[in-house]
C-alpha positions in Angstrom: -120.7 106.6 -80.0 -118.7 106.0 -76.9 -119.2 107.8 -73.6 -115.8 109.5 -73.5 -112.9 110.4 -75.6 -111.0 108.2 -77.8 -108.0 108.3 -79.9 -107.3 107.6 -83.6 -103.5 107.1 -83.7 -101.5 105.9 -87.0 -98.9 103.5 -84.9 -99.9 99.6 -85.0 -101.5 98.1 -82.1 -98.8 97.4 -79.2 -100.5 94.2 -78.6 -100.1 92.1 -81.5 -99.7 94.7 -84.1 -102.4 95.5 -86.7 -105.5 97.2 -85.5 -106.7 97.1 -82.5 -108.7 99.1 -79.7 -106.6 99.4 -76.1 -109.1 100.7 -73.7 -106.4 102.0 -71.1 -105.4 104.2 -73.5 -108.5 105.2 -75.1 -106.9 104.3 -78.6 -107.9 103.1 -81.9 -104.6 102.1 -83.3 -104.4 101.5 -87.1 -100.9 101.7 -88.6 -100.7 100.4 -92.1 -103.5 99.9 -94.5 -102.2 96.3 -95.1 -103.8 96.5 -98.9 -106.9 97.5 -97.7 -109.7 99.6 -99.5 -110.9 103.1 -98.4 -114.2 101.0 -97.6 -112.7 98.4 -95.9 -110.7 100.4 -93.8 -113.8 102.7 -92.6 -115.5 99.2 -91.4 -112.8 98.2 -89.7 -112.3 101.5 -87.9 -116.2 101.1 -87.5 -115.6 97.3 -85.7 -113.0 99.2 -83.1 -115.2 101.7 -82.4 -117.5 99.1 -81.8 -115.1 97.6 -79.4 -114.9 101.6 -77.8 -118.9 101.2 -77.5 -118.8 98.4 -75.6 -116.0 99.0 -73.0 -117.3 102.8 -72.5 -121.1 102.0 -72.4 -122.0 98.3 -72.1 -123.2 96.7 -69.0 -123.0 93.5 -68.1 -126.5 93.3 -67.9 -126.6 94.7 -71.0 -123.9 92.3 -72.4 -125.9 89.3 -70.8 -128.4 90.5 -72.9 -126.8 90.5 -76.3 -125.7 86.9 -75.6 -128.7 85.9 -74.5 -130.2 87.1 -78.3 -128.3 85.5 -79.8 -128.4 82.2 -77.3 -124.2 82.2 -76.4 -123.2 81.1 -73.1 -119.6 81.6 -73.0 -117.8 84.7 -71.3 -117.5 88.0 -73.5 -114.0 87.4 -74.0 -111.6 84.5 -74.8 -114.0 81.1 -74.6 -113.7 79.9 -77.7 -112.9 76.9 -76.4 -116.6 77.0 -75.0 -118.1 77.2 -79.0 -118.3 80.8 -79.6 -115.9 81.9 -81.9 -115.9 84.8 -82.4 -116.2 85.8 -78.9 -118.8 87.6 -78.1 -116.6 90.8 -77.9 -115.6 90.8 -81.8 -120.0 89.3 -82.4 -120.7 92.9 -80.9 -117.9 94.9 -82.2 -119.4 92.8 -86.2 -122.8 93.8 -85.4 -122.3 97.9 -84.6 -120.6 97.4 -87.8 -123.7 96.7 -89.4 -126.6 99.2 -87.2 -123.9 102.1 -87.6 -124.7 101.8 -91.5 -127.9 100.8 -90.7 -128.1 97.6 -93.0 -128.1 93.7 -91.9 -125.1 91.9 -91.2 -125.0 89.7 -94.4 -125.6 93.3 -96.6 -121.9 94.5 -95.1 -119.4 93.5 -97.5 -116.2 93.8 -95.2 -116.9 90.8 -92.7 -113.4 90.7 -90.2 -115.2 87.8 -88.7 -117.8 84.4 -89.3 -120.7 86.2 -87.6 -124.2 86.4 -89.1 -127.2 86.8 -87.3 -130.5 85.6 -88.0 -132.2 88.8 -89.4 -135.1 88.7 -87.1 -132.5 89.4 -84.4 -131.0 92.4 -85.6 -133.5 95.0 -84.6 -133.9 94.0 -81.1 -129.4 93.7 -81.4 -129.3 97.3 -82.8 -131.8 98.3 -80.3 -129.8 97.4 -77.4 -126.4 98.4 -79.1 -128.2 102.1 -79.4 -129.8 102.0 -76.0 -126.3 103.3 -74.8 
């Protein structure tokens, strides 16, 4: 979990709407359930939490080290451009998804993004995601 509060508030995300996690307010925002299932929904609260993790209790050595796992050298955020896509950002935010219920990646059925590990490299990812 993060280091630190965070909020779970029913209003959509100021920043594009939907669901999203602002870290200035220390937010989960999740308005609508946009047809979503009960099970669907929890992952995706899951993924933002995820998101939470990472801005509360990630380091950048710590976020070198996820990339360099999983052998991406582009910025954590917004390089695309650069071949990694998803950032790594949402890869993270996709794999506490998976460690929080404690199954691999390709076992959770609500994906929000194309990520898949290789499955050797999920015990050393979960590792480092619960080294926090």
């Amino acid at each position: 979990m993060p280091h630190g509060p965070i909020t779970i508030s029913a209003k959509d995300c100021r920043i594009g709407g939907g669901t999203c996690y602002i870290h200035a307010d220390r937010t989960i925002y999740m308005a609508e359930d946009y047809g979503f299932s009960a099970t669907q929904r929890r992952s995706l609260l899951i993924h933002e939490i995820g998101h939470a993790v990472d801005l509360y209790n990630m380091t950048p050595a710590k976020r070198r080290q996820f990339r360099g796992l999983l052998e991406l050298y582009c910025g954590w955020t917004d390089d695309s451009w650069r071949g990694c896509d998803p950032v790594p950002a949402e890869q993270f935010a996709e794999q506490y998804v998976a460690c929080a219920y404690g199954i691999p990646r390709a076992s959770v059925a609500e994906r929000w993004y194309d990520y898949l590990p290789l499955p050797s490299l999920e015990p050393a990812l979960c590792a480092l995601i619960r080294s926090n």
